[in-house]
N, C-alpha and C positions, 0 to 999 in steps of 0.2 A: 563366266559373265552372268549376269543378276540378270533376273526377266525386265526390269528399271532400262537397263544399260540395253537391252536388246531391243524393248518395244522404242528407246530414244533412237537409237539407229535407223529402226526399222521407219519409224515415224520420218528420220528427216528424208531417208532415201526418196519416201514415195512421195515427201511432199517437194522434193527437187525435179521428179521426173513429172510429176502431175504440171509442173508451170510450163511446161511442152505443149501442152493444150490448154491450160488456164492461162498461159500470159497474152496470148490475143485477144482475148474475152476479155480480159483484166484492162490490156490499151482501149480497145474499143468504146469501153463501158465509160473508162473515165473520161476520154475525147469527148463522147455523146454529152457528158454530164457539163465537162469545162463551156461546150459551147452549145450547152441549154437544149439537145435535141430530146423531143418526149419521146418518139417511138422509133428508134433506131432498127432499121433494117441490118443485119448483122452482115449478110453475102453482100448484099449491094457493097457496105462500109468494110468488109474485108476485101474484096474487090477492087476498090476504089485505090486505098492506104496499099496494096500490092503497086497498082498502078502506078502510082504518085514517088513510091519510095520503094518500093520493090520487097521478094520476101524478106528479107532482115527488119525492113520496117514491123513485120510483126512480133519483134523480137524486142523492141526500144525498151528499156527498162527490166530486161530481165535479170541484168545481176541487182539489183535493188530489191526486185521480188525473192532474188534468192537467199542475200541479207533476211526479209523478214521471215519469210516462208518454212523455209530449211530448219531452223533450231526453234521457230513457232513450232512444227510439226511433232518435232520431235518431243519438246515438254510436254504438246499435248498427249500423244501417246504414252510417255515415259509417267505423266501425271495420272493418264487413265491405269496401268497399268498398277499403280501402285497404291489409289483407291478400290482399285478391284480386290485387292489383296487384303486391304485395311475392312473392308466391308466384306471379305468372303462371297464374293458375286462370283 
């Protein structure tokens, strides 16, 4: 297997386990944004979205994030890894 094919792997893995913590931040941010709040208190608004909807609620969207996230990660990587090579970095 190419270093290409292993950094693409390697990429989308971490970037599927990363939305384990990035995708509450991810709802939050865009809640805050849909409905115009400037300084969003993160505990308070995680808090609250538990409350209201319980843990899953901070999960709302994460197979969409995983659509983009997952084989974004992975080009990235697989792209880095293959200008590295082309530039001798």
């Amino acid at each position: 297997m190419s270093e290409q094919h292993k950094s693409f792997f390697s990429g989308s893995i971490s970037g599927g386990l990363a939305l384990v913590i990035y995708n509450p931040i991810e709802l939050l941010k865009v809640r805050a944004q849909v409905n115009r709040v400037e300084n969003i208190k993160y505990g308070r608004a995680t808090m609250e979205l538990m409350r209201t909807e319980g843990f899953g609620g901070l999960y709302k969207g994460f197979g969409a994030l995983m659509l983009r996230d997952v084989p974004g990660w992975g080009v990235y990587f697989a792209t880095y890894e293959t200008l590295k090579s082309c530039f001798k970095i």
